[in-house]
Steps between C-alpha positions, in 0.01 A plus 500: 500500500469574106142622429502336092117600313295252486214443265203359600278341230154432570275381204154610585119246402205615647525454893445863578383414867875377534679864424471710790657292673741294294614839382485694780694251649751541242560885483540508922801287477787598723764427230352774239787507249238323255275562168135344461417349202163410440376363163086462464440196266116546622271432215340835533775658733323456812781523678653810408189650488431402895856649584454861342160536628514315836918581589607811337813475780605198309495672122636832686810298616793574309633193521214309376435415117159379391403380190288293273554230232346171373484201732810285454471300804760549804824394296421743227339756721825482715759516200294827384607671862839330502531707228415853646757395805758783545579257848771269629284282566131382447203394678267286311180558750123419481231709584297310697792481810591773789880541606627573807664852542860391510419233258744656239718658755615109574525357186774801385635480809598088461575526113718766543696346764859334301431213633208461251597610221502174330106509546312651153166476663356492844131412704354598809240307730160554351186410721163427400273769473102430521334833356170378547573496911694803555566797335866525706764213514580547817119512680206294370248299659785209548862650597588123396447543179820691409718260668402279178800487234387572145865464381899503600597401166494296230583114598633270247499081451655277346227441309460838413225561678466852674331605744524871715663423804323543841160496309167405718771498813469692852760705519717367799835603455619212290571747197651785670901395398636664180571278247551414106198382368406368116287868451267731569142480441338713193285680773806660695852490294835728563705512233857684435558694182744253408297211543278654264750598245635131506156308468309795238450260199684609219304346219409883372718764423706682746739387760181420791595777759210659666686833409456370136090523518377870375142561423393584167284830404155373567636346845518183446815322612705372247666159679892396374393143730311366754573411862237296609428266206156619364414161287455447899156619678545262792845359641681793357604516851687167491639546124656813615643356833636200282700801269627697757651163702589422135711788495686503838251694633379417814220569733498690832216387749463785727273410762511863682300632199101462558225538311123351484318348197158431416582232217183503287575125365586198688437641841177478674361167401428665121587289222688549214364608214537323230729738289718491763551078496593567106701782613668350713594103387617727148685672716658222675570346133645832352721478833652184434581573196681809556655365824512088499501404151870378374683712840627146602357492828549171706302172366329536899372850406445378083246236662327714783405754204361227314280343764360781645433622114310180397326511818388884402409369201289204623359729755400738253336292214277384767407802619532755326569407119458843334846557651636320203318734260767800575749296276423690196584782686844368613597363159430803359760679734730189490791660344492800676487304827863318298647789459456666852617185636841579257517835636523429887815561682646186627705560779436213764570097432193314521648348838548840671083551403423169614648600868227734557249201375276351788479116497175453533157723579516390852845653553 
């Protein structure tokens, strides 16, 4: 088997108690043809702080990079590694998750085969991880636990809703076939080179390769585009999916690959804040846009966007009007959201994207 670098990108916010073992976990892979990259966007750079006090093995690593730089979220957090990669491929992970030792090991092993070659990106089965019970993923007070899916994917509708596959579910074997899927979730993405250099917006100058990123004198990374779209704080996940099907490239569910998550929103009975409702029905709006607007999908999939959007709507002023108050942010941004939307690689008829559509949420 080929042993290609990857580059593993992990954008760093507080959540020290997470690192010795999310990174541990990391640096004792069995594949270890891999760099580190880990960016602090801390306010006060807790988090780099933590690692060269409390894990000098990780800063004495030579493959491991750490840095620090303003907070700019997960997509722009992630472009700022994407463009330190020197890899064939890239893992967008999260800090607060633990990975099985041959997590890596698999997920070469599968997109390296010919076979899959038409795959730019790939996902592994990710469990739920409950911190607050267990220190380990694989002990705990309730062995249960981490039979519980957290996510096999990203699931798409008809009515473009999406949801991460598996999610809430005991795992009983009912994911364990490879298949295509619409994407991989923001918390656990594979991604070739070339699915990068194909999908890098190109709004700024240079041609969008990761090889075309260099960092200027004082450090700071000067970007020629952006991979995950960074007018995007929440769905970036889905926007990104949406491109890379967009642009023939599809995605790899690999179900060999484990890892465990303790996903700090949603999970648990917590709910959402409320930046994250604006965050997220903006995001849902910037999506269409980019994705649905004027691609001439069928009048069935026209009319299930519209319905479940006034019903969002509806839904929202009722609950949560202040929702509607992030407009002035989105109109200011409105013609660069036009102009990525111009710049996407079109690839795929809207028929051959509506194949991997659900029908309906109960599918």
């Amino acid at each position: 088997m080929s042993t290609p670098l990857i580059s593993i990108g992990v954008v760093l916010y507080k959540g020290e108690h997470y690192l010795p073992f999310s990174l541990k976990s990391l640096l004792e892979q069995s594949y270890t043809n891999f760099e580190l990259i880990l960016r602090d966007q801390s306010p006060n750079g807790e988090a780099e702080k933590y690692i060269r006090k409390n894990l000098p093995e990780v800063v004495k690593d030579p493959r491991v990079q750490l840095f620090t730089g303003e907070n700019k979220w997960h997509s722009g957090g992630h472009n700022d590694c994407i463009a330190r990669m020197k890899g064939e491929y890239y893992l967008c992970a999260s800090y607060d998750m633990v990975y099985d030792p041959h997590f890596l090991q698999i997920l070469v092993e599968e997109m390296e085969k010919p076979e899959n070659n038409e795959f730019g990106s790939a996902t592994g089965k990710l469990y739920r991880w409950d911190f607050e019970c267990s220190r380990c993923p694989t002990g705990g007070h309730d062995p249960l636990l981490y039979q519980v899916l957290d996510s096999c994917g990203l699931k798409a509708f008809k009515n473009h809703h999406f949801v991460d596959m598996g999610q809430g579910e005991k795992d009983t074997g009912q994911y364990d076939g490879q298949r295509e899927i619409f994407g991989a979730s923001g918390a656990l993405g594979f991604y070739r080179k070339r699915a990068i250099v194909v999908c890098i917006n190109r709004l700024s100058k240079g041609h969008g390769s990761p090889d075309s990123y260099k960092n200027g004198n004082d450090g700071e990374e000067q970007k020629t585009g952006e991979f995950f779209d960074e007018l995007l704080h929440y769905k970036n996940d889905i926007d990104l999916s949406y491109r890379l099907q967009w642009a023939g490239e599809k995605c790899l569910f690999i179900p060999g690959a484990h890892a465990w998550h303790d996903r700090q929103v949603g999970n648990k009975g917590n709910k959402k804040p409320l930046w994250v409702k604006a965050s997220s029905f903006w995001g849902y709006f910037i999506i269409l846009v980019k994705n649905v607007w004027g691609r001439k999908f069928s009048f069935a999939t026209n009319i299930s966007v519209l319905w479940y959007l006034f019903r969002a709507v509806l839904f929202l002023t009722l609950t949560a009007p202040f929702v509607f108050l992030e407009w002035k942010k989105i109109r200011g941004e409105w013609k660069k959201i036009l102009l990525k939307r111009s710049a996407m690689v079109i690839k795929k008829t809207p028929a051959e994207m509506e194949s991997l559509f659900y029908s309906s949420c109960r599918s």
